[in-house]
Every structure is written in C-alpha cells, then in structure tokens.
C-alpha positions as CSV (number, residue, x, y, z in Angstrom):
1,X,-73.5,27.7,105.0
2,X,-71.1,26.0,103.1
3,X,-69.2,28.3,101.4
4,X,-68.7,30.3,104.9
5,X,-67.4,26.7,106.4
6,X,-64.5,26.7,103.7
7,X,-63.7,30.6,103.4
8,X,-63.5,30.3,107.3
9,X,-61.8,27.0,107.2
10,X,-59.7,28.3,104.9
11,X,-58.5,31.0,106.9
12,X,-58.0,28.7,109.7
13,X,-55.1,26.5,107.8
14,X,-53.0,29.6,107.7
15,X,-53.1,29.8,111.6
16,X,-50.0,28.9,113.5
17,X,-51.0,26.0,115.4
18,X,-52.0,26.8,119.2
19,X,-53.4,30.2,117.9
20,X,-56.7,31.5,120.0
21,X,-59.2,32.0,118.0
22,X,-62.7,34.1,118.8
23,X,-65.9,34.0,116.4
24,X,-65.2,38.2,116.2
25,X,-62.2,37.1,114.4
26,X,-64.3,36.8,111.2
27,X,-66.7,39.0,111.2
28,X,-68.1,39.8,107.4
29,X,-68.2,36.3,106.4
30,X,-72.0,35.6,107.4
31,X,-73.6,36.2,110.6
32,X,-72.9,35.4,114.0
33,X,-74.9,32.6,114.1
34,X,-73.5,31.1,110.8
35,X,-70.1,31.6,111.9
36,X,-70.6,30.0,115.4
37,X,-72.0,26.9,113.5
38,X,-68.8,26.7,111.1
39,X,-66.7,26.8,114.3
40,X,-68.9,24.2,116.2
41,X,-68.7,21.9,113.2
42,X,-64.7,22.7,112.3
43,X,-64.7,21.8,116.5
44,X,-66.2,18.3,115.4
45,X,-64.0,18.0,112.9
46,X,-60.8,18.1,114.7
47,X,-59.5,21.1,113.3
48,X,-60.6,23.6,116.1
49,X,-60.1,23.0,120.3
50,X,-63.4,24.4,122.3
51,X,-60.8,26.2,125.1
52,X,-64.3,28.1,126.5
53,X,-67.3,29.7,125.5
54,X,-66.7,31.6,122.5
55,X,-62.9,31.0,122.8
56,X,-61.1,28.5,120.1
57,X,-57.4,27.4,119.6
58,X,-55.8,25.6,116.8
59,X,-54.6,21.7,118.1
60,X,-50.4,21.7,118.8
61,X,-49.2,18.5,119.5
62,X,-46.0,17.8,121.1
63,X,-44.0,14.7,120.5
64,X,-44.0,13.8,124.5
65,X,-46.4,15.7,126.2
66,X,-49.5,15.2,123.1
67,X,-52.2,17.9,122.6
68,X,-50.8,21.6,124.3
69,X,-53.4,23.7,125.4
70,X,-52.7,27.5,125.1
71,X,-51.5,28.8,128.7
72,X,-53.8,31.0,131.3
73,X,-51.8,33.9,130.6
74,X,-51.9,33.3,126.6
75,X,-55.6,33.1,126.7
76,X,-55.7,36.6,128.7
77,X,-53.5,38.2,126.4
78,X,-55.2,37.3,123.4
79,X,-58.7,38.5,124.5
80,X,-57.7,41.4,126.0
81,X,-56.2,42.0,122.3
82,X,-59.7,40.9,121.2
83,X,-61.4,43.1,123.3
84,X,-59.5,45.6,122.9
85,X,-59.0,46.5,126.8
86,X,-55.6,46.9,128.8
87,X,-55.2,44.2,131.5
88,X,-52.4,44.3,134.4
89,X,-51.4,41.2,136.5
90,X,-53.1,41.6,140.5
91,X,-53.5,39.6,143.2
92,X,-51.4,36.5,144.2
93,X,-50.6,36.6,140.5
94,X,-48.6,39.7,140.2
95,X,-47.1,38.9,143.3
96,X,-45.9,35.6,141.4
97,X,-44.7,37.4,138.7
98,X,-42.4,39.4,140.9
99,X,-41.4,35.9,142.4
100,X,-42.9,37.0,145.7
101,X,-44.4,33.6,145.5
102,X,-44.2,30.3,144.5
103,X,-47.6,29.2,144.1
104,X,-49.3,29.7,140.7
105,X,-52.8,30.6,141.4
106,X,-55.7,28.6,139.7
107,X,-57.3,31.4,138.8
108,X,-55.4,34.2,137.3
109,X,-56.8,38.2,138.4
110,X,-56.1,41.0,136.0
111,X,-57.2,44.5,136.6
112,X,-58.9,45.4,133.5
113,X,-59.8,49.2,131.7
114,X,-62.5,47.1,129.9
115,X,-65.7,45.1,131.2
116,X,-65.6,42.2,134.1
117,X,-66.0,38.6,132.8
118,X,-64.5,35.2,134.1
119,X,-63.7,32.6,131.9
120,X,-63.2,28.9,133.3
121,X,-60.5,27.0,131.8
122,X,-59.9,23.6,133.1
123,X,-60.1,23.5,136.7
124,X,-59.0,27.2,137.1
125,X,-59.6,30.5,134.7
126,X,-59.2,34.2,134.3
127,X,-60.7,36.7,135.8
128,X,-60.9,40.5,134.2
129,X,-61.6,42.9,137.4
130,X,-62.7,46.4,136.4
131,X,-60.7,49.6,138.2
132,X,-60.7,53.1,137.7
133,X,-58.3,54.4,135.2
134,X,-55.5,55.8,137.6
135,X,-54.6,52.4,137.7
136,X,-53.3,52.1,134.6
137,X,-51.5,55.5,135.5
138,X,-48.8,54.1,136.8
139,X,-45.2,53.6,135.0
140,X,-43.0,51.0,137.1
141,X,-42.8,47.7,136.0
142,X,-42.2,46.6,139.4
143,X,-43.6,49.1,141.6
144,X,-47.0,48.9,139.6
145,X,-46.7,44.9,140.1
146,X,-46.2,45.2,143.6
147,X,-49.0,47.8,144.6
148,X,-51.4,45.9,142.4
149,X,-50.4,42.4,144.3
150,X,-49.9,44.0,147.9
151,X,-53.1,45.5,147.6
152,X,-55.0,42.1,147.8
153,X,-52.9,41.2,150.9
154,X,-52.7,42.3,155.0
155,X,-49.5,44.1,155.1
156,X,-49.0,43.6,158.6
157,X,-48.9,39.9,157.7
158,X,-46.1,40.1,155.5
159,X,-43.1,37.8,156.9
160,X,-39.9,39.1,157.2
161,X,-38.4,37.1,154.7
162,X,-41.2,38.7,152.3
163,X,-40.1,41.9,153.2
164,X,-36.0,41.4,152.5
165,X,-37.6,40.4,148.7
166,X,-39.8,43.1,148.3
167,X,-37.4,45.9,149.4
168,X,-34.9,44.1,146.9
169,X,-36.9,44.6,144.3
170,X,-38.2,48.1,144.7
171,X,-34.7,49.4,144.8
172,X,-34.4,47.6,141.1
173,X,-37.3,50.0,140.2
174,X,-36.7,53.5,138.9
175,X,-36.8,56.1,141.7
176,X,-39.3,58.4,139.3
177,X,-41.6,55.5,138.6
178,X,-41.5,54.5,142.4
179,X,-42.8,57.9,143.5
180,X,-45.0,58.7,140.7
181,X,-46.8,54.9,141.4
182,X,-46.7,55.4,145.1
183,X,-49.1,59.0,144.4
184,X,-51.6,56.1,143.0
185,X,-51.2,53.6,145.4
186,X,-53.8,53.5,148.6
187,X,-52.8,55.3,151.8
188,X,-51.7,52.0,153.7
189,X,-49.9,50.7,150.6
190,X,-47.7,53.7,150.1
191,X,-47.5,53.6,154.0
192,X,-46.4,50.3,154.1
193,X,-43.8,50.7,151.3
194,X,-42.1,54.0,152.5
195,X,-41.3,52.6,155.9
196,X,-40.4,49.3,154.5
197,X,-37.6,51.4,152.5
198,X,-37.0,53.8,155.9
199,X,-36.5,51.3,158.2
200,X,-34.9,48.2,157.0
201,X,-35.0,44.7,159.0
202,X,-31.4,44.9,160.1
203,X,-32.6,48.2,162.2
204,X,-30.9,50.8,160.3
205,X,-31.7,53.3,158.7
206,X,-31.9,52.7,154.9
C-alpha cells in the first residue's frame, strides 16, 4: 500500500496545480480499491481537493482570492476527455455561450455521445444528457449552439430583442453549415429559424 501511495504521489507532484484528476488516471499501479485509498489519504494530506465522487484536482492558491477550484466547464471537459465521449454545450448554457443570455446556469447541460451522469459540484454541477448521434452531425459553431439551446426553449416566447441577437449571429455563421445543421434540427426549430431570417423585425424582407 505504501509503495502505490508514493509511485502515485509521485506522479501527482509533476501535475500543474488545479489539474483534475480521476482514480482511472492510474490504472496499473494496484487496484481500484488501493488506488482510491492513496487518493483518500493524499486527500487528508492536503495534497489532493475531493471536487466530487471519484473526481480530484490539485490545490491552486491565488494571492487574493485563496484556494481556486477548477471551473464547471473545466471539470466537463476533463471527464469527457476521461471518458472518452464528445460533449456539446445545450440548454440555457449554449445559449450563454452565444451571449443570448446573461445568466450563468447553476447547472451546466451538455449533450453527450457517451452515458448520462450528473455530477454536483458546490451548489450547482454538470449534467451529461445522452442524444442520438445526428447531433453531433452538425458543423456550425454557431448554428449547432443555437439549435442545441433553442431547442430547450418555446420559440414563440422569444422577445424581440432576442430575436435582433439571434438573427445577428446566424448571419456570422457559414451559409453551408447553416443549411447542413438546419437538415438536423427539429421541424419547429428549423421553422423558427428560416422565417426569423425571411422576415426580419423591421418588416422587410431579408
């Protein structure tokens, strides 16, 4: 038991402090139980952060704000890379991304290729939502972003305002990707999108 403490240990001091780090992350030392016991005691020692269950980061201080903890969309990121799955912002979340809105969600909603889970962090989390596979079809980095976050949302609720910002940004988006995403998107999505771009607020035609 010792001797997997220090080679894991070990491996630990030549992280980059704030690093996320899963018990997967060294497998072939001993077994899972062995390693989960070096990570709770290294956790008790100070040199690992409990983030959630079976998630890890490395202690960053900074000189005003004290012990960082790694962000929502770090954590994501990093076990999506763990798990080896492709994640996409949705939601209320990919509509922040786009700036669509100001309010960071508490919990952040990916659409996942890989298996559901949530993970609580603090007083919000992640949550991985399982989709078919079209939807990681699509190429627009916008138009992907806004299907995925207008799909969450009753169109005929958007404001006006919302509207102005939205056909802003699709005509930033390439027109291939545009059409080649809308052929993914649900009917009243694509609906809502092509008469958005047909029939602009100032009443006329685009």
């Amino acid at each position: 038991m010792n001797s997997i403490h220090k080679e894991i240990a070990d491996q630990i001091n030549a992280f980059q402090p704030g690093a996320i780090v899963f018990p997967t992350d060294f497998r072939g030392i001993g077994t899972d139980d062995a390693v989960r016991q070096a990570l709770s005691r290294l956790t008790k020692e100070g040199k690992l952060e409990r983030l959630a269950h079976g998630i890890y980061f490395l202690p960053k201080l900074h000189p005003t704000f004290g012990k960082l903890q790694p962000s929502m969309e770090e954590v994501a990121e990093a076990v999506a890379a763990n798990e080896h799955m492709r994640i996409k912002p949705a939601g209320a979340y990919a509509l922040n991304k786009l700036g669509l809105s100001t309010q960071v969600p508490a919990r952040l909603v990916y659409i996942t290729d890989g298996q559901a889970r949530q993970i609580k962090i603090g007083k919000g989390g992640v949550k991985f939502k399982p989709v078919s596979p079209k939807k990681f079809g699509m190429k627009g980095p916008i138009s992907s972003l806004l299907i995925q976050g207008l799909e969450e949302m009753n169109t005929s609720q958007v404001t006006p305002d919302m509207k102005d910002r939205i056909k802003t940004l699709l005509h930033q988006e390439t027109p291939d990707h545009l059409n080649h995403d809308l052929k993914l998107a649900p009917a009243r999505i694509n609906d809502f999108i092509v008469k958005l771009l047909k029939y602009p607020l100032n009443g006329r035609m685009a």
